[in-house]
N, C-alpha and C positions, 0 to 999 in steps of 0.2 A: 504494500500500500504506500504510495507516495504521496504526501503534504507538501500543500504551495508554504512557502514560509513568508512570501511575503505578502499574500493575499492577493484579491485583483489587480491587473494592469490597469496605471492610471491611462484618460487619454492622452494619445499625444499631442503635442504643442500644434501642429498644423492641422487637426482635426477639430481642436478648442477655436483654432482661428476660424476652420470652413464653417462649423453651429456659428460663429458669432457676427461673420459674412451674412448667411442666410439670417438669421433674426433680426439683421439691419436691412436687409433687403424687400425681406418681409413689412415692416414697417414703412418702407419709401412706397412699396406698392399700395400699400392703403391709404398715405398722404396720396398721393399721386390720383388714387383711383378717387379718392375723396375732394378732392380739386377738381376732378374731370367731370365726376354725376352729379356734382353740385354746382357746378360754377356755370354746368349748361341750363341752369333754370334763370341764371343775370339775362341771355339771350331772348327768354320770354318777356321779360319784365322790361329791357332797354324795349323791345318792338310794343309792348303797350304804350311806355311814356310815347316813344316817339310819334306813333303811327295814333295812338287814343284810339284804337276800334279795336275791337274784340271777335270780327269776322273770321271764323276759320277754325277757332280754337273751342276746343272740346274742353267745358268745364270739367263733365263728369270727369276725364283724365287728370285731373289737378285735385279732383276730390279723394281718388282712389290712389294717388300718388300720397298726397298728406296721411290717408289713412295708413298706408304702406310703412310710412317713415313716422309715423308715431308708434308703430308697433314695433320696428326697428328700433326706435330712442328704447322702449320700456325693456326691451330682449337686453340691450348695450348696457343699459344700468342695471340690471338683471347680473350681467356678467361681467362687471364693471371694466368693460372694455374704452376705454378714451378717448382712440381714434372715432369710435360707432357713435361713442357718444359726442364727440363734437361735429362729425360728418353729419348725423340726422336732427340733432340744434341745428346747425346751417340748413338745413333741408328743410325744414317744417318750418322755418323764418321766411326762407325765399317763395316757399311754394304757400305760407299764407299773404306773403305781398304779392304774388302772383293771383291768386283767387282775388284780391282787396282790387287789385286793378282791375280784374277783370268785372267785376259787379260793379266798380266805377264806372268803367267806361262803355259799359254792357250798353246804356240806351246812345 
């Protein structure tokens, strides 16, 4: 019968570096993706200021998007995730000035 005497191999150094590569990249992808799904709702909101008509756009889609991202916020503080949590605060802001515009400028 043969015994380790020194117990488990620790990782080694270039393997502590590729986990901690990935958990930074990790993170840029959800900054990044959270920039990208959120930042296309400014797009909605610039064409109302500018244009003031509401022709084309599908409320019910703004209602079932808010409802989406409030359920989203409550999952993220659920699992006290940060990134979720500040991506669907930003989402549920844009897409209630997006709704506020739109019943503005509805007639």
């Amino acid at each position: 019968m043969i015994v380790e005497r020194d117990g488990p191999k620790s990782p080694s150094l270039s393997t502590i570096l590729f986990i901690n590569i990935l958990n930074i990249m990790k993170e840029m992808f959800g900054i990044v993706g959270m920039i990208l799904v959120q930042g296309s709702t400014v797009f909605q909101i610039l064409k109302f200021l500018k244009s003031k008509k509401t022709e084309g756009v599908s409320v019910i889609f703004w209602w079932v998007i808010l409802a989406g991202l409030l359920c989203y916020l409550i999952y993220a503080l659920l699992i006290a995730n940060t990134i979720y949590i500040i991506s669907n605060l930003i989402g549920v802001t844009l897409t209630s000035v997006s709704l506020l515009l739109y019943y503005y400028y509805k007639n």
